[in-house]
N, C-alpha and C positions, 0 to 999 in steps of 0.2 A: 522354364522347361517342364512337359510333362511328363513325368514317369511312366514305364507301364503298368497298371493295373490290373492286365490279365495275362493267359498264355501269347494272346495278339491284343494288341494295343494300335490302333490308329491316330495319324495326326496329321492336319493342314500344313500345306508346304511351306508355314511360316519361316522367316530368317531365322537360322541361330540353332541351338544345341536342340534336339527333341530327344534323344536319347543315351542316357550313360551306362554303358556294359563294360566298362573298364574294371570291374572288377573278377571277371570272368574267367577260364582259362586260356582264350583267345581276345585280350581286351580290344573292348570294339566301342566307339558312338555314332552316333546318328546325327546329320545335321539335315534342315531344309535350307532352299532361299527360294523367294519369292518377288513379285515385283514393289515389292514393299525395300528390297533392297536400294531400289533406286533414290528412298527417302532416310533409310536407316545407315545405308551403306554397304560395302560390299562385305561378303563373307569369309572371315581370314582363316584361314585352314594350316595348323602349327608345324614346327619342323618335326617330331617325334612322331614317324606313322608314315604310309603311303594310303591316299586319299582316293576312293573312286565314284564318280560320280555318274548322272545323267539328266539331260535337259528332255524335261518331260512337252516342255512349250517354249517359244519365244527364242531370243538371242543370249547366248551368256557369252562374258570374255573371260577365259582362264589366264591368269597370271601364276607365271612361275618361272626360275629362271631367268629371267632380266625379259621374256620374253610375252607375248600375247597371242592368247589362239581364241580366234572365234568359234564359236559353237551352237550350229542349230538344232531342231526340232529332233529327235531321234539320234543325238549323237551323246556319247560317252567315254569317259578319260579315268584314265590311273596317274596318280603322280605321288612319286613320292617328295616328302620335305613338305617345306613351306610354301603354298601361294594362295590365290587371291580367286576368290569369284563373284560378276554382280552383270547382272542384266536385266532384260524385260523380262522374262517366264519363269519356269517353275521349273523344280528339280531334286534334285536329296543326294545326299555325300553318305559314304559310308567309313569311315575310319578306321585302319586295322594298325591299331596303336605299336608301337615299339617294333614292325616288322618292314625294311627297303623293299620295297618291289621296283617294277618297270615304270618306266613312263609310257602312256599308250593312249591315243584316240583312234576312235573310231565309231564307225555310224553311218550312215539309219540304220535303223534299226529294219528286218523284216516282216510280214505281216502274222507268221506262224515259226513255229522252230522246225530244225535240221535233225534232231536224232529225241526218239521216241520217249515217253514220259510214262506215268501209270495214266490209267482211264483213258487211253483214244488222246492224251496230252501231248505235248512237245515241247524240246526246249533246244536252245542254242546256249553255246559257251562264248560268251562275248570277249573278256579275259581271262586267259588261260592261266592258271597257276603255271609259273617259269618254274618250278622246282615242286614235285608230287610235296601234296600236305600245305601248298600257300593259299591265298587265299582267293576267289574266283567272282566273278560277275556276269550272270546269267538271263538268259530271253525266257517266260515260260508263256506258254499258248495253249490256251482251253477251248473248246470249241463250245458249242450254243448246247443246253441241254447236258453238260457234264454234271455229273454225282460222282464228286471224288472220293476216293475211300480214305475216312480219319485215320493220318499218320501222322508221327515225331520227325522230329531233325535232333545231332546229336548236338547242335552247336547255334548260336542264335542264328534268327535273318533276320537283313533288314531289307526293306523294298520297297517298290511303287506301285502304284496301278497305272498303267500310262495308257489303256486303252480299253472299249468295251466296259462292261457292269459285271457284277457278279454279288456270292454270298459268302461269307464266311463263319463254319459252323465251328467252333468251342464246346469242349465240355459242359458249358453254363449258358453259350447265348449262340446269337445269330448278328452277326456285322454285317450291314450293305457295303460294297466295296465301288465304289465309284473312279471314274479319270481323276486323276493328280493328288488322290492320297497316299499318302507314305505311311509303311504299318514296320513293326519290330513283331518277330514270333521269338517267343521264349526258348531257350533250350530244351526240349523234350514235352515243349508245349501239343498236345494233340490240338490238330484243327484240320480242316479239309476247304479249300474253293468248289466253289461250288456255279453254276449257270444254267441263267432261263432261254431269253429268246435271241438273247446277244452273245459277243464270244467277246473271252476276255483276256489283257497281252498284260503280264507281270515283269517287271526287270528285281531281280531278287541279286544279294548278296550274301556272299559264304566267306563267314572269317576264315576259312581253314578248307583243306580238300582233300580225299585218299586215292586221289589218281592223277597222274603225270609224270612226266618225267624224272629219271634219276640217272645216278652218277653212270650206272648200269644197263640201263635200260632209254636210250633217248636216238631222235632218227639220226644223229650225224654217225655216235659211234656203232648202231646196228647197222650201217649202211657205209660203212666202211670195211674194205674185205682185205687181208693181208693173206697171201698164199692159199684163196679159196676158203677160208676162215673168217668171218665176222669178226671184229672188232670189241663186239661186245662178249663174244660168243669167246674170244680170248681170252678175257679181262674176267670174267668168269671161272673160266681152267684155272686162273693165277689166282683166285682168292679161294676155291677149293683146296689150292695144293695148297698154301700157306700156312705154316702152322708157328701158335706162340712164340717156338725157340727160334725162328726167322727173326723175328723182330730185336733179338739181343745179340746177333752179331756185324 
């Protein structure tokens, strides 16, 4: 396994561990596989965690649950527990250790994103955090000629390149960003993407999120009206008026 060495660290979609951030306050690791699996074997992915992935190329079959799902070219899955991956092409897992999520596929992926980014960017939410603050899986789309401006994140990513070229500037260097590599950014790592004559389609994951739904705030109970009153707009009234001594009798 290689460690990272800088604020972004890149690595070949080889089988197996490329990254351990398990020790962080959202513990997370990085796996690839490649079609090197077909000789090494498939990639077993453990029960402590919900796992999400994407096939950057070729066929993969997901095992899980006593069951198998095929998986092409621009398609991507969450699962939580334990199962199995191994096919022809390439891809990369992202692990967010000790946390259940959803089970979910889906895919292809589109050729640009649905809601606005910095610099002329865009990006799609692939998996939505089910509960505000979980963790999420992202499309991001730079067009040809972008000069992103150097910014942090407060929590790691890890991701792909699955389309187009591009650069990636550091504090220290300059990365070429090519199709089917998988890179880790540090927490509060500064770095920017950057592109020349090509545009470039990133799939990025977020151990953690500060928007979506909650107990308070989600479409079923805002969109339920009891006597011309919101539902949530109720549930609200009720925890204003509440006070400590409520709770001791």
């Amino acid at each position: 396994m290689a460690q990272p060495t800088d604020d972004v660290s890149l690595f070949d979609p080889v089988n197996g561990l490329l990254c351990d951030r398990s020790n962080l306050p959202f513990p997370s690791t990085l796996f690839g596989w490649s079609n090197d699996s077909i000789c090494t074997g498939p990639l077993e992915l453990g029960p402590d965690g919900t796992h999400y992935g994407f096939v950057e190329s070729g066929i993969a079959t997901l095992r899980c649950g006593g069951r198998s799902h095929q998986l092409t070219h621009g398609m991507y899955f969450s699962v939580p527990g334990q199962c199995q991956l191994e096919g022809t092409g390439n891809g990369f897992v992202a692990t967010r250790i000790g946390y259940e999520g959803l089970f979910q596929l889906g895919g292809p992926i589109e050729a640009t994103g649905r809601l606005r980014y910095i610099d002329g960017c865009s990006d799609t939410l692939l998996i939505s955090p089910p509960v505000k603050g979980d963790p999420c899986l992202n499309l991001l789309h730079l067009p040809p000629h972008t000069r992103q401006t150097a910014h942090t994140h407060p929590t790691v990513r890890f991701g792909m390149i699955v389309a187009g070229s591009g650069i990636c500037r550091t504090a220290t260097r300059e990365l070429e960003l090519e199709r089917g590599m998988i890179f880790s950014i540090a927490p509060d790592g500064l770095h920017s993407f950057n592109t020349n004559d090509r545009s470039l389609l990133v799939i990025a994951w977020h151990p953690d999120s500060d928007c979506g739904p909650t107990h308070q705030d989600h479409p079923m109970i805002n969109r339920t009206i009891i006597e011309g009153v919101s539902a949530a707009e109720r549930l609200r009234r009720a925890d204003e008026s509440f006070s400590p001594a409520d709770s001791n009798r």
